[in-house]
LUMZAKE-527038 format. One record per residue (C-alpha): residue number from 1; residue in one letter; chain; x, y, z. Coordinates in steps of 0.02 Angstrom, whole numbers, plus 50000, padded with zeros to 5 digits. Each point is the difference from the previous one (the first is absolute). Layout:
LUMZAKE-527038
+-----+------+-----+-------+-------+-------+
! seq ! type ! mol !    px !    py !    pz !
+-----+------+-----+-------+-------+-------+
! NUM !    A !   A !     X !     Y !     Z !
...
+-----+------+-----+-------+-------+-------+
This chain:
LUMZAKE-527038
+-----+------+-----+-------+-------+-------+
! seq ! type ! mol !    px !    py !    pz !
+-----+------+-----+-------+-------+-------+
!   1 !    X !   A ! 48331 ! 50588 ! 48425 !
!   2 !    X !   A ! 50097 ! 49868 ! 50051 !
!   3 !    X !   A ! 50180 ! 49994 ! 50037 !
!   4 !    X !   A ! 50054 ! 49897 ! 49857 !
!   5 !    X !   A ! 49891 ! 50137 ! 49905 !
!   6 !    X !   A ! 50089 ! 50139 ! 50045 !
!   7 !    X !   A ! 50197 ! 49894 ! 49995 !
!   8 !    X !   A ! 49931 ! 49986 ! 49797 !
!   9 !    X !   A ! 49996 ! 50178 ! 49972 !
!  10 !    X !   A ! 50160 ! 50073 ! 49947 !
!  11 !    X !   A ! 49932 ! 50172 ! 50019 !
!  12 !    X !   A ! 49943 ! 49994 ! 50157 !
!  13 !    X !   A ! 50146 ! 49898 ! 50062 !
!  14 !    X !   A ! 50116 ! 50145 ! 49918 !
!  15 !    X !   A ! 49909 ! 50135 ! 50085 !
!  16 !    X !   A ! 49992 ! 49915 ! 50178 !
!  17 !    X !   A ! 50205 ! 49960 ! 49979 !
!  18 !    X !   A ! 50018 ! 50173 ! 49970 !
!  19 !    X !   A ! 49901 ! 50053 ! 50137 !
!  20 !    X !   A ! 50101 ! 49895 ! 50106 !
!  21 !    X !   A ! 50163 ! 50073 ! 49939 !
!  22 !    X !   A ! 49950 ! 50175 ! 50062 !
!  23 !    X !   A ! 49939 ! 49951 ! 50155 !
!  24 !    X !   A ! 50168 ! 49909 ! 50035 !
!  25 !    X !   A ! 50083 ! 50163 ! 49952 !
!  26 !    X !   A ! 49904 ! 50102 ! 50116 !
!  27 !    X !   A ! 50011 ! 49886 ! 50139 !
!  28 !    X !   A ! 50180 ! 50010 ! 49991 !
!  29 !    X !   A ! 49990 ! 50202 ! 49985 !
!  30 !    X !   A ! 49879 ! 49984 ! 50175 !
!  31 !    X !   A ! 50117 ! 49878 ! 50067 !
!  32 !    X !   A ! 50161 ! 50157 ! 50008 !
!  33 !    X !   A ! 49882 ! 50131 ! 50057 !
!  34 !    X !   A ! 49945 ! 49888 ! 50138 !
!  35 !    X !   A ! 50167 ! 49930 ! 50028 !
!  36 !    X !   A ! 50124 ! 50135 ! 49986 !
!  37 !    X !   A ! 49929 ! 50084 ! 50157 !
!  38 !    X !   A ! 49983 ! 49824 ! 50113 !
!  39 !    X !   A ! 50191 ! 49983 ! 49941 !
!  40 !    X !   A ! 50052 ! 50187 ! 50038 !
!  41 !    X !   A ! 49904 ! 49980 ! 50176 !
!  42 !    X !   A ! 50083 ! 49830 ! 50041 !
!  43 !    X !   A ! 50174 ! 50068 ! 49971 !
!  44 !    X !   A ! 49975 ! 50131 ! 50122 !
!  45 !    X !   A ! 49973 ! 50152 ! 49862 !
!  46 !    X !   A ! 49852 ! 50040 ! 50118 !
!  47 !    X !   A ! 50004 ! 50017 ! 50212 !
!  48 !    X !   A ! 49874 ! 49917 ! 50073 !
!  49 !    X !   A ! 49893 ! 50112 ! 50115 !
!  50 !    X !   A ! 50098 ! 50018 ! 50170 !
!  51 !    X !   A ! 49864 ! 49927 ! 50140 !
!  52 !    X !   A ! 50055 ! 50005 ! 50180 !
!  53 !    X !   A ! 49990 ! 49879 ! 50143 !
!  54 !    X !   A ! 49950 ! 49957 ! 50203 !
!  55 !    X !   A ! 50127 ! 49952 ! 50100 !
!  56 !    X !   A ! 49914 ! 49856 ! 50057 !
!  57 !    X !   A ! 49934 ! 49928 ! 49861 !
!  58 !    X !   A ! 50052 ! 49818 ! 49988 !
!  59 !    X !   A ! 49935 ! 49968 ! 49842 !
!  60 !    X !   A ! 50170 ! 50087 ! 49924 !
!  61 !    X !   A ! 50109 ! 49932 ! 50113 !
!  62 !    X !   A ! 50059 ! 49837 ! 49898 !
!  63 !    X !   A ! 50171 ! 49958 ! 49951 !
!  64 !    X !   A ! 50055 ! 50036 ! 49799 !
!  65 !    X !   A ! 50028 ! 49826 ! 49929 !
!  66 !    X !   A ! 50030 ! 49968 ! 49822 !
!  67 !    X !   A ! 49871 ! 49956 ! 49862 !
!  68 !    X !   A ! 49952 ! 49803 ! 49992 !
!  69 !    X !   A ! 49927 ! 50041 ! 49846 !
!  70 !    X !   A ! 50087 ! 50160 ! 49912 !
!  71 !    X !   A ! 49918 ! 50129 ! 49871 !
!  72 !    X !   A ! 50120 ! 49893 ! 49874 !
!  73 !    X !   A ! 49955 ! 49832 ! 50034 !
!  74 !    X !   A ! 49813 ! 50044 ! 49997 !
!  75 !    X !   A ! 49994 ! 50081 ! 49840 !
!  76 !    X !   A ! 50101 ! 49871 ! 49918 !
!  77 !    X !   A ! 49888 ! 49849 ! 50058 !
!  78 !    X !   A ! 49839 ! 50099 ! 49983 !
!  79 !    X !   A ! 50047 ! 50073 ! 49816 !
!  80 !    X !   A ! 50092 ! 49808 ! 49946 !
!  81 !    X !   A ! 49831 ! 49936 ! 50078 !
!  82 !    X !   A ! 49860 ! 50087 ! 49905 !
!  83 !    X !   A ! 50103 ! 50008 ! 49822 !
!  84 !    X !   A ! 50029 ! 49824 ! 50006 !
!  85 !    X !   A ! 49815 ! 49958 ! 50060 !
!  86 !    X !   A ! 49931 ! 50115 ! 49841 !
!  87 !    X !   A ! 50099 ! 49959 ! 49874 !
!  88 !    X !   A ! 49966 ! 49782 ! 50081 !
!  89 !    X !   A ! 49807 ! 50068 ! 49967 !
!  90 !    X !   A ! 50020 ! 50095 ! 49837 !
!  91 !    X !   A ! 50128 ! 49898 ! 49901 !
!  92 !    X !   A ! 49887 ! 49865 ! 49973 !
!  93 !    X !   A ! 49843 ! 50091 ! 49953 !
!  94 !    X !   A ! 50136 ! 50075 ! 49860 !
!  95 !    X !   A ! 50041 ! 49825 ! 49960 !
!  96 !    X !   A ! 49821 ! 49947 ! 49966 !
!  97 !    X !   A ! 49950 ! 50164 ! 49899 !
!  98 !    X !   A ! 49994 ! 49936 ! 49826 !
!  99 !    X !   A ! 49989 ! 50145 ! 49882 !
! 100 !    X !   A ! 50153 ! 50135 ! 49994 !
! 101 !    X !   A ! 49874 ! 50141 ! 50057 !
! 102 !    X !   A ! 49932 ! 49914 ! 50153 !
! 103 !    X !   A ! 50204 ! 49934 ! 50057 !
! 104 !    X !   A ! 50064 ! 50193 ! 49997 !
! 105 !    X !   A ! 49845 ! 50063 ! 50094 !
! 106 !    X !   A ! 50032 ! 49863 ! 50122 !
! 107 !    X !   A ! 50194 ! 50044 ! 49995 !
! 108 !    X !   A ! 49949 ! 50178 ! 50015 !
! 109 !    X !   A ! 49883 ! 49949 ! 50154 !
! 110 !    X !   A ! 50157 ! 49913 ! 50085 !
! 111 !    X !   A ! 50096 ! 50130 ! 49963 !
! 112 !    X !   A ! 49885 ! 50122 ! 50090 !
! 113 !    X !   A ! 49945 ! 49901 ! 50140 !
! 114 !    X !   A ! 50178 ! 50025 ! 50051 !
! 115 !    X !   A ! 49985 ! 50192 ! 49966 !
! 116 !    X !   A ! 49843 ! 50003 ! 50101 !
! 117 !    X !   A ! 50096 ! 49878 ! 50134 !
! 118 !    X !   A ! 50116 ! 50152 ! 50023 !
! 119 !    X !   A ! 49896 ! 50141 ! 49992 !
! 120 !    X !   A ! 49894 ! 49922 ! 50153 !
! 121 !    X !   A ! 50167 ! 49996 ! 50079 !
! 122 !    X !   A ! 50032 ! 50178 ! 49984 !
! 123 !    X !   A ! 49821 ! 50054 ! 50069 !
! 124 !    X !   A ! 50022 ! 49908 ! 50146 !
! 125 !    X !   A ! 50179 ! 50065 ! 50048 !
! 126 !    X !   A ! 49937 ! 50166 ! 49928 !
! 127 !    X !   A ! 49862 ! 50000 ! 50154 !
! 128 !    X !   A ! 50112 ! 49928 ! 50133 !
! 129 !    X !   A ! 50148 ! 50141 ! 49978 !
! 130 !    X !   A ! 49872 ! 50138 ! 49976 !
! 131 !    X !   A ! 49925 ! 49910 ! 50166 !
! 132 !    X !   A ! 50186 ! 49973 ! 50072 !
! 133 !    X !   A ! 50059 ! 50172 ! 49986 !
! 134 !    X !   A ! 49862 ! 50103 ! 50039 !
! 135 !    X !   A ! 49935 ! 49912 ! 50169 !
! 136 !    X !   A ! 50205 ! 49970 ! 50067 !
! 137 !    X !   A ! 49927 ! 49854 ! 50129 !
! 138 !    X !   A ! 50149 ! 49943 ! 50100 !
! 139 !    X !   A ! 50060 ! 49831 ! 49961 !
! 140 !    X !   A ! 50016 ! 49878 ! 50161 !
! 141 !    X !   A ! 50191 ! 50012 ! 49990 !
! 142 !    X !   A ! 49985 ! 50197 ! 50006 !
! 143 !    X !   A ! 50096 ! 50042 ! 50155 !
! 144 !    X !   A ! 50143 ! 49869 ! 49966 !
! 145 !    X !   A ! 50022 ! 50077 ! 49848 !
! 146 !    X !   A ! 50011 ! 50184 ! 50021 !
! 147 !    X !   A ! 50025 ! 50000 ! 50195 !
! 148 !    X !   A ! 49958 ! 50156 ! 50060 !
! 149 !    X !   A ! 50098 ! 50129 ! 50116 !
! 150 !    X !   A ! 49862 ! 49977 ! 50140 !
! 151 !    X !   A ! 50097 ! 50114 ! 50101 !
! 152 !    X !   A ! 49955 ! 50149 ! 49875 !
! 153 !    X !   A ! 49798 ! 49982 ! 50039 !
! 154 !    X !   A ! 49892 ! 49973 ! 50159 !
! 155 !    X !   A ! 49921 ! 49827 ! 49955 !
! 156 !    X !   A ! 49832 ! 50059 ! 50125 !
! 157 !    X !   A ! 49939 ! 50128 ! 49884 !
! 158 !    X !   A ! 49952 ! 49835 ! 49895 !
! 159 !    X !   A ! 49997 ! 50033 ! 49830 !
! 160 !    X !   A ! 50175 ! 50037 ! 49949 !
! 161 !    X !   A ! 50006 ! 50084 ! 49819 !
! 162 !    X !   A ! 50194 ! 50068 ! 50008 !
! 163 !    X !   A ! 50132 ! 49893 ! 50015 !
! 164 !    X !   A ! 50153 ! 49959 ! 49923 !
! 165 !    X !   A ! 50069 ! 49800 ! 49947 !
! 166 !    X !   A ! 50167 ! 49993 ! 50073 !
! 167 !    X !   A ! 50032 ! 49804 ! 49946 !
! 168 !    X !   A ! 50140 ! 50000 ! 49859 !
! 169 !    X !   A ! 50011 ! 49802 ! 49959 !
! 170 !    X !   A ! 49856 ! 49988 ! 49905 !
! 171 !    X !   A ! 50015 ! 50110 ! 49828 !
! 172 !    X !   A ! 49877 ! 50123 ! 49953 !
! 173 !    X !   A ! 49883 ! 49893 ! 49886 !
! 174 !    X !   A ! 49945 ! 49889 ! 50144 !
! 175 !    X !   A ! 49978 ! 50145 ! 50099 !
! 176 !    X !   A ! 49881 ! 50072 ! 49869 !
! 177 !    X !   A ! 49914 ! 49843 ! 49982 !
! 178 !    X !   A ! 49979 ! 49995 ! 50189 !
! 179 !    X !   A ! 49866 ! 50125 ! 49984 !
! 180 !    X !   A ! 49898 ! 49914 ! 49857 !
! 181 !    X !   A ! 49900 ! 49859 ! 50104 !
! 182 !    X !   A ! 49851 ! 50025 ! 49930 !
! 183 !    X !   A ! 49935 ! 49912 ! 49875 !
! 184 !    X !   A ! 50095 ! 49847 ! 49993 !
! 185 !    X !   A ! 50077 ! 49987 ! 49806 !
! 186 !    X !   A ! 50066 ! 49811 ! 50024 !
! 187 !    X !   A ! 49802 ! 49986 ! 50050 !
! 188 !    X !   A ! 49937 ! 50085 ! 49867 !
! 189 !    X !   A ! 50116 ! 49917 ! 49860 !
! 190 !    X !   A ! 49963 ! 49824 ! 50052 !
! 191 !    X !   A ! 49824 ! 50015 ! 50012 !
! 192 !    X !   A ! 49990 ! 50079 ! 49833 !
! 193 !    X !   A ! 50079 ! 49858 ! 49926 !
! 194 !    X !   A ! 49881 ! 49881 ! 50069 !
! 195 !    X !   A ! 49845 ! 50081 ! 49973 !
! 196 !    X !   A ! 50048 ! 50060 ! 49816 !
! 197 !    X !   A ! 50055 ! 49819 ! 49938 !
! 198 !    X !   A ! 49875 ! 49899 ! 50103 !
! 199 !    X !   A ! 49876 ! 50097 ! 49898 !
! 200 !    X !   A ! 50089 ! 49983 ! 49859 !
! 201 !    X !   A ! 50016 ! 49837 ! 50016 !
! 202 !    X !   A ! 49821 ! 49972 ! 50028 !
! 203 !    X !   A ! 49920 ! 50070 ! 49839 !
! 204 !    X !   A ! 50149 ! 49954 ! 49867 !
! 205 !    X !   A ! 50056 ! 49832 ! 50062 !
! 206 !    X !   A ! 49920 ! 49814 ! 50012 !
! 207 !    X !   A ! 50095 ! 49859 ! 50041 !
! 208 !    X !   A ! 49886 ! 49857 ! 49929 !
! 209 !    X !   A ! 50134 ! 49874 ! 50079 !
! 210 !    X !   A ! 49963 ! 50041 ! 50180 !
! 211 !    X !   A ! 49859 ! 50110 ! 50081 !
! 212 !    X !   A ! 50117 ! 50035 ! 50148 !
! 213 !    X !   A ! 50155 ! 50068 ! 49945 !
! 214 !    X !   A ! 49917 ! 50156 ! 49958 !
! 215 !    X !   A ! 49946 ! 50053 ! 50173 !
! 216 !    X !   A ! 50154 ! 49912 ! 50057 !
! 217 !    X !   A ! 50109 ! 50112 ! 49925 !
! 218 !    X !   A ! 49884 ! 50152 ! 50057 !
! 219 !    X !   A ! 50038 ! 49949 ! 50163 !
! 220 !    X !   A ! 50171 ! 49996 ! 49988 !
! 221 !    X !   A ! 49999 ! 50175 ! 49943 !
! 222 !    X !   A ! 49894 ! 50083 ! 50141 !
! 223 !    X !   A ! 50105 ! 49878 ! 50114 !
! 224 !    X !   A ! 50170 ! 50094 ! 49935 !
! 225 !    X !   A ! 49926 ! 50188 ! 50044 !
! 226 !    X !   A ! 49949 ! 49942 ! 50156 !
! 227 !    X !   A ! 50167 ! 49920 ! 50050 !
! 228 !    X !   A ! 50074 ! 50157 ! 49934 !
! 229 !    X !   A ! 49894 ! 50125 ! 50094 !
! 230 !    X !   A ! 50049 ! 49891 ! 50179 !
! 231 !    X !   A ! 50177 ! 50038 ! 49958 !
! 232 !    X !   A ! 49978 ! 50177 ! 50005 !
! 233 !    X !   A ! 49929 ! 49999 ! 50166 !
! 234 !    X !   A ! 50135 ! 49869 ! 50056 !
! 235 !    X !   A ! 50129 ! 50085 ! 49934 !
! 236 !    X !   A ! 49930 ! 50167 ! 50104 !
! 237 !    X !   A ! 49975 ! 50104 ! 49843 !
! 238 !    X !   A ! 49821 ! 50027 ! 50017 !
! 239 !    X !   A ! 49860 ! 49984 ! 50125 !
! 240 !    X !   A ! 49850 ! 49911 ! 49970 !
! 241 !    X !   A ! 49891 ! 50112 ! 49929 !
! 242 !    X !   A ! 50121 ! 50061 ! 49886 !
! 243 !    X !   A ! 50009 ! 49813 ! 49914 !
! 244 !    X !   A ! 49797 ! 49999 ! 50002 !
! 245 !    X !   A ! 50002 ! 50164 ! 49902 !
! 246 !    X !   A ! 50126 ! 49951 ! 49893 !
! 247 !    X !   A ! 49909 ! 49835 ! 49944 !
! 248 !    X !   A ! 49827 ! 50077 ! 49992 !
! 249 !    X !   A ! 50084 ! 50127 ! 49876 !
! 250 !    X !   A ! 50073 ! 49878 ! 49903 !
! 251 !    X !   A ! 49817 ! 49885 ! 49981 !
! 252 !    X !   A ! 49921 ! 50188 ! 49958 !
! 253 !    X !   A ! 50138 ! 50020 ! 49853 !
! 254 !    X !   A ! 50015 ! 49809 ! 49944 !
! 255 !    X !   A ! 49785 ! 50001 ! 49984 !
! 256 !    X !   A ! 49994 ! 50185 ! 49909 !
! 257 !    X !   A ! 50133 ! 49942 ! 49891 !
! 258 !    X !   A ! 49934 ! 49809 ! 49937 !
! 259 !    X !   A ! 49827 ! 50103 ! 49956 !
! 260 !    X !   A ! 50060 ! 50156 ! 49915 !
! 261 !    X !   A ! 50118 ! 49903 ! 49858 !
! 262 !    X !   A ! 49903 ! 49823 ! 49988 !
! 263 !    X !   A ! 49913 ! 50045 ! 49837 !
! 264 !    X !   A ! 50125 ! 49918 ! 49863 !
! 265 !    X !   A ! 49917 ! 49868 ! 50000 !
! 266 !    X !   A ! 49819 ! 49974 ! 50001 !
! 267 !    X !   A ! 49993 ! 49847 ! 50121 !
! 268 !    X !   A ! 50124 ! 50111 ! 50125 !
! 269 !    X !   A ! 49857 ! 50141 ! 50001 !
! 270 !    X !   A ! 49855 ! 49875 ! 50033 !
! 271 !    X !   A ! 50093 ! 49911 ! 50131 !
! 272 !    X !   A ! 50054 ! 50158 ! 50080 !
! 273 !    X !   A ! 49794 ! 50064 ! 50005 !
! 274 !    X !   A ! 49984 ! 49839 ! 50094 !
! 275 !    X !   A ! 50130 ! 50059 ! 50120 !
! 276 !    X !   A ! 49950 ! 50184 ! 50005 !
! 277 !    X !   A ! 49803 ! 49946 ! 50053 !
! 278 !    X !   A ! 50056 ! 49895 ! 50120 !
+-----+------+-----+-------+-------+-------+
């Protein structure tokens, strides 16, 4: 059946609306039980687990500098970002539906592509503060941060497990975060983002003006997570391979979440088998 079949049956068209509707509503149910925890974890409601330290490990020695790129700023360009990229890719496809039935399923689509947009969100800070808190790595600005009374511990039994932070300056949340290295969220976030609407863009979208804005602005995307995971090692709030896990979390989450809600519309599904064989 073609597509212009199945936009001229009204029942069909009802039931798939409906369909739609439900999904959107239990998205947004999946969406508080995933994000209620991330939020409870970020604001400190859980410790992250207490690792300890060698003395002469270098790699924790760097000095606390502020954020280039703060948990604010990131979240308002990334989420301003992908709404106004879906609704630039959905809005039109509403525009050319021409029976009633086929503009609210597409209105429905838009509305849950944004749902969806969220909900990936959620998984992927969901894994990187269950990741965060339970392995406690030391972020490179550790000793700055909670400078330790080295005169309470001989530094030549090597690994030192009980200390106590005796720096006051810096208020309790940094000094929480200072022991949540690993994975990198900034990482994570931005390379969600770009994997999840470079797909997206990829099976919804054609620009029959121009073959190369498309990949153009798929560059541009991977271009911003990758200028925002630098920062974070610049900025001496996460080493290396914290920034590599981070991003190869965020690919893992963007990927599993294009494939698993890409079937509202039939050309989405057989574009994303394309992607899934490849």
């Amino acid at each position: 059946m073609t597509r212009g079949a199945e936009d001229g049956n009204p029942c069909r068209e009802e039931n798939r609306g409906r369909n739609l509707f439900i999904q959107i509503f239990v998205d947004f149910i999946l969406l508080l039980a995933v994000g209620v925890p991330v939020i409870v974890s970020y604001n400190g409601g859980i410790p992250p687990f207490r690792r300890g330290f060698f003395c002469d490990d270098n790699s924790i020695k760097y000095p606390y500098v502020e954020d280039t790129i703060s948990d604010a700023v990131l979240m308002g360009v990334g989420f301003t970002m992908a709404f106004i990229l879906v609704i630039f890719v959905e809005v039109p496809r509403y525009m050319s539906s021409k029976l009633p039935m086929a503009k609210s399923r597409e209105l429905v689509i838009c509305v849950k592509s944004c749902c969806v947009t969220l909900l990936g969100f959620a998984i992927t800070m969901g894994f990187v503060q269950s990741l965060k808190y339970s392995v406690g790595a030391l972020r490179p600005h550790f000793l700055d941060v909670c400078k330790p009374d080295f005169s309470a511990f001989n530094c030549s039994q090597g690994y030192i497990s009980q200390y106590t932070c005796t720096e006051t300056k810096f208020s309790d949340s940094i000094l929480r975060r200072s022991r949540t290295s690993f994975p990198s969220g900034h990482a994570a976030f931005s390379m969600y983002i770009a994997v999840y609407l470079s797909l997206f863009f990829e099976v919804r979208c054609a620009f029959w003006f121009s073959r190369s804005l498309k990949p153009l602005m798929q560059a541009c995307l991977f271009l911003f997570s990758v200028l925002v995971s630098v920062t974070r090692v610049q900025d001496h709030k996460h080493h290396p391979h914290d920034v590599i896990a981070g991003s190869i979390l965020g690919i893992i989450v963007g990927l599993f979440v294009i494939k698993t809600n890409g079937d509202e519309d039939k050309c989405f599904s057989e574009d994303l088998q394309m992607f899934s064989s490849v």
